[in-house]
Backbone bond lengths (Angstrom), bond angles and torsions (degrees), N, CA, C in turn:
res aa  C-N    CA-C-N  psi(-1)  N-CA   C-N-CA  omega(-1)  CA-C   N-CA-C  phi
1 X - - - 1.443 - - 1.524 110.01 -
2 X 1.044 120.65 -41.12 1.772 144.53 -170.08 1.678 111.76 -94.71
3 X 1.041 96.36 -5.19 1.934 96.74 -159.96 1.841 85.09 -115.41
4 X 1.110 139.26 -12.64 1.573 133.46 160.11 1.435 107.58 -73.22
5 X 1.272 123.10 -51.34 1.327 114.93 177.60 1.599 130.31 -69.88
6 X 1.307 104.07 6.76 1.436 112.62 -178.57 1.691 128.82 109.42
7 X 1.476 89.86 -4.48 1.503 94.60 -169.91 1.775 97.64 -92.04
8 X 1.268 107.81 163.81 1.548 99.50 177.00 1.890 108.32 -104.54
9 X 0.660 125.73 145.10 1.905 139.70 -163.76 1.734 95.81 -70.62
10 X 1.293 143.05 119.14 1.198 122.68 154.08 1.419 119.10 -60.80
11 X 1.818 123.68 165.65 1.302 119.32 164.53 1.505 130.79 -41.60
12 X 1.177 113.31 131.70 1.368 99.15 164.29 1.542 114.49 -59.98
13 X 1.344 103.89 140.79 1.383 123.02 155.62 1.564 136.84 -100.19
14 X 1.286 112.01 176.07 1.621 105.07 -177.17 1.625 109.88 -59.17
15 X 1.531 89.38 -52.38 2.396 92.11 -175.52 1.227 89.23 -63.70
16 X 1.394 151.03 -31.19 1.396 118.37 -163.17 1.591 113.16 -103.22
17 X 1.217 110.02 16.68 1.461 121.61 148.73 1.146 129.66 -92.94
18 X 2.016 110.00 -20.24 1.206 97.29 150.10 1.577 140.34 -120.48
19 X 1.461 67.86 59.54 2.123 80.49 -175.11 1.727 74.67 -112.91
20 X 0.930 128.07 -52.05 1.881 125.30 -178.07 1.663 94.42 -44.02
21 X 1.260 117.23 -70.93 1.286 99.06 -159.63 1.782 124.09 -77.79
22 X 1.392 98.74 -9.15 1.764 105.00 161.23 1.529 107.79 -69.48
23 X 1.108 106.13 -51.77 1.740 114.93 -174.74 1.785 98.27 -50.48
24 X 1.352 114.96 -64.39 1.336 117.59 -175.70 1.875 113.80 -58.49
25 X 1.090 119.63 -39.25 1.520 102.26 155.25 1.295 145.11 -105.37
26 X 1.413 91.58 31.02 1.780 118.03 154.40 1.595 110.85 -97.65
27 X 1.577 128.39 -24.22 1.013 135.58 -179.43 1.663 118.12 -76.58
28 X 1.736 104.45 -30.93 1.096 130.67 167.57 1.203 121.41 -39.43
29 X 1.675 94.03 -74.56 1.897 122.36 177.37 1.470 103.17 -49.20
30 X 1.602 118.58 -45.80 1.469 95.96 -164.78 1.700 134.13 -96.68
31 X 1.778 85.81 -2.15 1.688 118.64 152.53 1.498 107.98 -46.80
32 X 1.295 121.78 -69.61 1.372 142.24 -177.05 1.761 110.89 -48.41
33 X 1.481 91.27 -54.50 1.675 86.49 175.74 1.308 111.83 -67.01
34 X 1.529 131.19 -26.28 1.364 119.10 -178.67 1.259 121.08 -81.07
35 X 1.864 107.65 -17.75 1.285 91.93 160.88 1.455 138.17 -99.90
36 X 1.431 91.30 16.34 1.532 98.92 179.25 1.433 122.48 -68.72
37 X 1.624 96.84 -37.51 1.608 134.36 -173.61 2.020 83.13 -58.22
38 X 1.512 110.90 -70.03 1.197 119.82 -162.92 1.595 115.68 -33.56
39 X 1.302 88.37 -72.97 1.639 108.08 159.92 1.423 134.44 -58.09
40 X 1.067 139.00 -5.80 1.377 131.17 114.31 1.722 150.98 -50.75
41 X 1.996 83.94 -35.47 1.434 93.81 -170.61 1.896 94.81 -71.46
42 X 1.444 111.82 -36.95 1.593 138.82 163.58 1.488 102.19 -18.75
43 X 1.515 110.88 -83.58 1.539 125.88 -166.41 1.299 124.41 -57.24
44 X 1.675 125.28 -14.45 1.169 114.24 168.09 2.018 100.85 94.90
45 X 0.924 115.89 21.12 1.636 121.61 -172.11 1.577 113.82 -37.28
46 X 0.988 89.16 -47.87 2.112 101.21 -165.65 1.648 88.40 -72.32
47 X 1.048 116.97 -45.14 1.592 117.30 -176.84 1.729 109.61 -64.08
48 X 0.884 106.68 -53.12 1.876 114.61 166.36 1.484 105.47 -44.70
49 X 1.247 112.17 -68.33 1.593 121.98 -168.81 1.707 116.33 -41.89
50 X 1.970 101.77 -45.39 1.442 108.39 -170.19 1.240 95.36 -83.46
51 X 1.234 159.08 -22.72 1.218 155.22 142.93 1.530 124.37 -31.64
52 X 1.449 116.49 -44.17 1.446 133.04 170.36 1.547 99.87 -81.03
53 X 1.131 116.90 -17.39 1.947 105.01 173.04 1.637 118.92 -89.05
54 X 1.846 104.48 -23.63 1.112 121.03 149.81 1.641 118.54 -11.55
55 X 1.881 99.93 -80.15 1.206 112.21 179.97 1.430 137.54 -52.15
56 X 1.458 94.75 -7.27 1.822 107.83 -155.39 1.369 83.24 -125.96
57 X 1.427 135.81 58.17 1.860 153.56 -172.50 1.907 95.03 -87.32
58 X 1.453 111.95 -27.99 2.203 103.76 -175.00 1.365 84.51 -85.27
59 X 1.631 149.00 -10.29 1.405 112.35 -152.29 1.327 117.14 -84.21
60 X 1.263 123.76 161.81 1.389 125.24 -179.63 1.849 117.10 -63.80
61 X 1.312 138.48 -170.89 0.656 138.30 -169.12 2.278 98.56 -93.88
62 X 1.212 89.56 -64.54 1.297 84.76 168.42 1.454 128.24 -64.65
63 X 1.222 136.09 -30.19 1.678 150.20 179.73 2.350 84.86 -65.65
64 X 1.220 104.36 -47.36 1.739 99.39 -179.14 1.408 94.78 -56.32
65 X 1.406 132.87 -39.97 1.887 116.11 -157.76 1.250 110.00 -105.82
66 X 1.450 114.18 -0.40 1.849 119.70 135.37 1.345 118.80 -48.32
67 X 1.726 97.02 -67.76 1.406 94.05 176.84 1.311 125.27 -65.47
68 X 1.860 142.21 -18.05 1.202 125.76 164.82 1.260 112.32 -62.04
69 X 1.549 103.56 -48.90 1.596 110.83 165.27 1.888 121.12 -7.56
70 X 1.566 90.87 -72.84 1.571 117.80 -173.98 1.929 97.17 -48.10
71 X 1.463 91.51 -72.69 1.647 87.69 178.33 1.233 147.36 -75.00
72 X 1.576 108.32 16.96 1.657 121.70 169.66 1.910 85.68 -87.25
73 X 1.264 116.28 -51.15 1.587 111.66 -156.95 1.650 89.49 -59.67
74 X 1.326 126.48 -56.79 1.289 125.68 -159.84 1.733 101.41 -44.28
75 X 1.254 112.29 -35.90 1.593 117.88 -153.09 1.635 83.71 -76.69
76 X 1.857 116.10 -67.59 1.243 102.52 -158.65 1.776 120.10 -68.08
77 X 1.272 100.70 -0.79 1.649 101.19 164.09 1.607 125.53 -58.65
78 X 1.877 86.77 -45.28 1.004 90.46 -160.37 2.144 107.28 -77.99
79 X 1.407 92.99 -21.97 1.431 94.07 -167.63 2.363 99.30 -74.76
80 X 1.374 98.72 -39.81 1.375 103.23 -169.94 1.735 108.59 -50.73
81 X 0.914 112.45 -22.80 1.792 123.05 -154.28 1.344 104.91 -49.87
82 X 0.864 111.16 130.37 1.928 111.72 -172.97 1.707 124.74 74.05
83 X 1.069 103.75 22.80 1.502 125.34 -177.17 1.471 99.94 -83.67
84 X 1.364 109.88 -69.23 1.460 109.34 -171.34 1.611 110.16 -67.83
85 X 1.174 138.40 -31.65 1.226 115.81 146.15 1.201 141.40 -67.69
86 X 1.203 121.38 -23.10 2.026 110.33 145.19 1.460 118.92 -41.26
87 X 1.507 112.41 -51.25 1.260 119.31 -165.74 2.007 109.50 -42.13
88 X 2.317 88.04 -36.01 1.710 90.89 -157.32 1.347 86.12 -74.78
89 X 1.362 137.59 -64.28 1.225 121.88 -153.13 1.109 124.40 -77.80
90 X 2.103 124.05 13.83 1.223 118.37 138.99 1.521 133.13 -66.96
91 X 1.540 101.45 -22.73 1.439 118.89 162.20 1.620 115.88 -65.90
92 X 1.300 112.64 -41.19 1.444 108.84 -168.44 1.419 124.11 -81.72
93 X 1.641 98.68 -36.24 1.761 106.76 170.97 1.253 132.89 -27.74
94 X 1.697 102.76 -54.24 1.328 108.33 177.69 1.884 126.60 -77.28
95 X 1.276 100.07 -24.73 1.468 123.07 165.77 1.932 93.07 -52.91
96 X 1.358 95.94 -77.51 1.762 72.26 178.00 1.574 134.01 -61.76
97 X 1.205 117.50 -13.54 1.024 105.84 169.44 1.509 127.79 -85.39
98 X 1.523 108.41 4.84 1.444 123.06 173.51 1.541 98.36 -85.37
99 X 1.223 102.64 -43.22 1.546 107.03 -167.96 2.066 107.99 -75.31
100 X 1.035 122.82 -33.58 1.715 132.22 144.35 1.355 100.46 -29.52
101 X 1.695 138.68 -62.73 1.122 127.78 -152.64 1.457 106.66 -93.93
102 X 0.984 124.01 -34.77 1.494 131.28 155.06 1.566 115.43 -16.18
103 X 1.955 93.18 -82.31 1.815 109.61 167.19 1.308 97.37 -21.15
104 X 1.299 112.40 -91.45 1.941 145.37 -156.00 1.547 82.91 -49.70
105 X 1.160 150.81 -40.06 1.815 116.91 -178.19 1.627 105.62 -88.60
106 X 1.241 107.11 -29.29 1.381 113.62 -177.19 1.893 103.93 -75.66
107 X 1.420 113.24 -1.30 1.511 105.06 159.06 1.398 123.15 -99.64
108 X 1.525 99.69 -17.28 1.453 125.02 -175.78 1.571 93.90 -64.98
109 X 1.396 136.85 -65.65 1.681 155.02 -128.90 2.182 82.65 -96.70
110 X 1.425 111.51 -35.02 1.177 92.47 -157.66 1.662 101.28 -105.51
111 X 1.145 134.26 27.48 1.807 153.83 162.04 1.697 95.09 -125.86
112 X 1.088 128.43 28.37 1.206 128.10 159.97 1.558 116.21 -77.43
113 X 1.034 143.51 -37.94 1.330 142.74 130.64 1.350 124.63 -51.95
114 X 0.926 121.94 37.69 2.072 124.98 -179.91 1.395 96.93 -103.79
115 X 1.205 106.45 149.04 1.545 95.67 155.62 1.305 148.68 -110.03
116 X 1.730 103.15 27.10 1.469 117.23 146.25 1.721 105.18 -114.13
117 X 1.181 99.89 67.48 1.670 114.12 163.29 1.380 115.85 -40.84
118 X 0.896 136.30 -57.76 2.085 149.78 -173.89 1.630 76.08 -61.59
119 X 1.403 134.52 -89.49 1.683 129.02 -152.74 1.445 105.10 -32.91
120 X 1.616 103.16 -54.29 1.780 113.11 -168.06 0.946 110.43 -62.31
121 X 1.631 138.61 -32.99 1.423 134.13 -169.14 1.285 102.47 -89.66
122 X 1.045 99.37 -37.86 2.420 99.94 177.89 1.716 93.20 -62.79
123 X 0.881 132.79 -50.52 1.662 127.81 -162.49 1.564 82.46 -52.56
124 X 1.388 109.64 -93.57 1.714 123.98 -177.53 1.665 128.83 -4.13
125 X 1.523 88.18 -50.07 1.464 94.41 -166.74 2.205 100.54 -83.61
126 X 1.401 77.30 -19.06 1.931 72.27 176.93 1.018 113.02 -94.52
127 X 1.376 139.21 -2.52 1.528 147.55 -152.12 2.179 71.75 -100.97
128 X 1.407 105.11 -54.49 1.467 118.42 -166.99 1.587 121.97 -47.82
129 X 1.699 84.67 -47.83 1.446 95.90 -177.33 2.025 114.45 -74.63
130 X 1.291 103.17 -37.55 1.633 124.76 -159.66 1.716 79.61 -70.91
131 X 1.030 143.34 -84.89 1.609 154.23 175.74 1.411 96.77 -18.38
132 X 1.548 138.38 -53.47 1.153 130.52 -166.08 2.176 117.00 -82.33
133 X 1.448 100.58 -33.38 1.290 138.46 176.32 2.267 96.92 -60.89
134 X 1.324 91.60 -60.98 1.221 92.08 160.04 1.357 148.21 -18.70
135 X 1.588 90.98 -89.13 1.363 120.98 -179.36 1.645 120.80 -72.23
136 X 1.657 95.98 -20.31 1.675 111.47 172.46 1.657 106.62 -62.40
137 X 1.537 100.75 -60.93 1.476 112.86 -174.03 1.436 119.53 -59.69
138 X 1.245 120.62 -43.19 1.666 125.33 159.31 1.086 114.11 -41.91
139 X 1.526 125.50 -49.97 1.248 127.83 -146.87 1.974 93.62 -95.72
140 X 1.112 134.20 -48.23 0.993 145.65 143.52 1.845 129.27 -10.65
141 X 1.305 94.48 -68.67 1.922 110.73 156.03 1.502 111.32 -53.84
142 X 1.461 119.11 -49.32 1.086 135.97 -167.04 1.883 108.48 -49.74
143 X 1.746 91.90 -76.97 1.100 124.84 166.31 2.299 117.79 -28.69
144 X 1.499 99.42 -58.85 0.993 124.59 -171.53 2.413 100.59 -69.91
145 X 1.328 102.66 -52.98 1.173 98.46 162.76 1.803 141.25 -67.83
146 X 1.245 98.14 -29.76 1.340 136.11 167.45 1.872 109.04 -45.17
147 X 1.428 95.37 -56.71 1.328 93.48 -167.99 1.845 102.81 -101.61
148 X 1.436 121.81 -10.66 1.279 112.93 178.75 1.765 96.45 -70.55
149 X 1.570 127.16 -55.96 1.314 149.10 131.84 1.866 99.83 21.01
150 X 1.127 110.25 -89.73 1.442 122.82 176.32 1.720 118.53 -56.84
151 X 1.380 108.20 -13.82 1.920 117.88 -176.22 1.646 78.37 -87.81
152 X 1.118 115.78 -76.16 1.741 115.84 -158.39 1.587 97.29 -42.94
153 X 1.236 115.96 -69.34 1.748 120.14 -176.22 1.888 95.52 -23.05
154 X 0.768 109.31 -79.40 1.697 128.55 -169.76 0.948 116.01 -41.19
155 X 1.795 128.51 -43.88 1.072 142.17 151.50 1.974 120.46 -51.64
156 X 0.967 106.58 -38.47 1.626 130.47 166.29 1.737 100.23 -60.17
157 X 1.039 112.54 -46.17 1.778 113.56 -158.27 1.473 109.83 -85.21
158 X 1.517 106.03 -31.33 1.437 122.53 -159.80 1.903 106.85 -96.65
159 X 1.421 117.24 -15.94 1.213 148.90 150.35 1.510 130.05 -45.06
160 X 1.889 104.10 -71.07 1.164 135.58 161.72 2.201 106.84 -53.99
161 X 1.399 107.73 -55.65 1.773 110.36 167.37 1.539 107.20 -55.96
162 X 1.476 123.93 -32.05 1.396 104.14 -169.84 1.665 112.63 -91.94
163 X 1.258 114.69 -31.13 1.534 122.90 168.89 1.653 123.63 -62.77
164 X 1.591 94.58 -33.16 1.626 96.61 158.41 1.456 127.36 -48.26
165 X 1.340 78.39 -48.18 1.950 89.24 -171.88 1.334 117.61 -89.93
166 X 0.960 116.65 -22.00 1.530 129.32 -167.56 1.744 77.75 -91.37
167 X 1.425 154.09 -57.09 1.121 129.91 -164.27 1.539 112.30 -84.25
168 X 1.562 118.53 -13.96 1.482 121.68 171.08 1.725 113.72 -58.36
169 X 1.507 101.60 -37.29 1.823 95.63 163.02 1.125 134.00 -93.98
């Protein structure tokens, strides 16, 4: 990203392999949730559902808002799934990327006796900065998808509650 504009990329390091691979299965989870949304909105659900209420023609009025009951939870189970682990590794991203800058000064303090000091501290402080820059921006995307992610779900759930009812009368 940094190495087109002129800057040169520090080495990868261990935390900044695993800010890639937190980032990449946070990117995963929220792939999945969008297509869960997809693939529901896809299948025709509310149309399935009044068909399955079809079958259930003796139930009482209240024993029916158990059963919508039953199938709003089924839906938002199924749509929430992998939520709370997005949530952690929007929490965690930046933790590593604190912990990246940590390394990168703590390489800076320990080539402090070298004697190309200026090279060693420029490596350090970018190894420091690039790790933190990182884990901000992951966590950030994350964050930012995460919660648009959770508006649609809600919008999906609150949809699915009104077609229930609105077709129960």
């Amino acid at each position: 990203m940094l190495s087109f504009l002129g800057y040169p990329l520090p080495a990868p390091s261990v935390i900044m392999w695993a800010i890639l691979f937190v980032s990449f299965c946070m990117w995963v989870n929220l792939i999945q949730g969008y297509w869960r949304i997809n693939k529901l909105r896809t299948s025709g659900y509310i149309t399935q559902l009044n068909l399955r209420l079809k079958g259930y023609s003796s139930l009482t009025k209240s024993e029916t808002e158990y059963l919508f009951i039953g199938w709003q939870s089924e839906v938002k189970l199924y749509l929430k799934k992998g939520n709370s682990e997005v949530r952690l590794f929007v929490r965690l991203l930046p933790m590593l990327g604190l912990l990246g800058t940590v390394d990168g000064m703590m390489d800076c303090f320990a080539n402090l006796n070298n004697t190309k000091v200026l090279d060693a501290i420029s490596k350090g402080i970018s190894q420091a900065m690039f790790t933190t820059l990182a884990g901000l921006l992951a966590a950030l995307s994350g964050m930012y998808l995460a919660y648009n992610l959770n508006r649609r779900q809600q919008k999906i759930l609150l949809k699915l509650k009104y077609e229930l009812a609105h077709d129960e009368n």
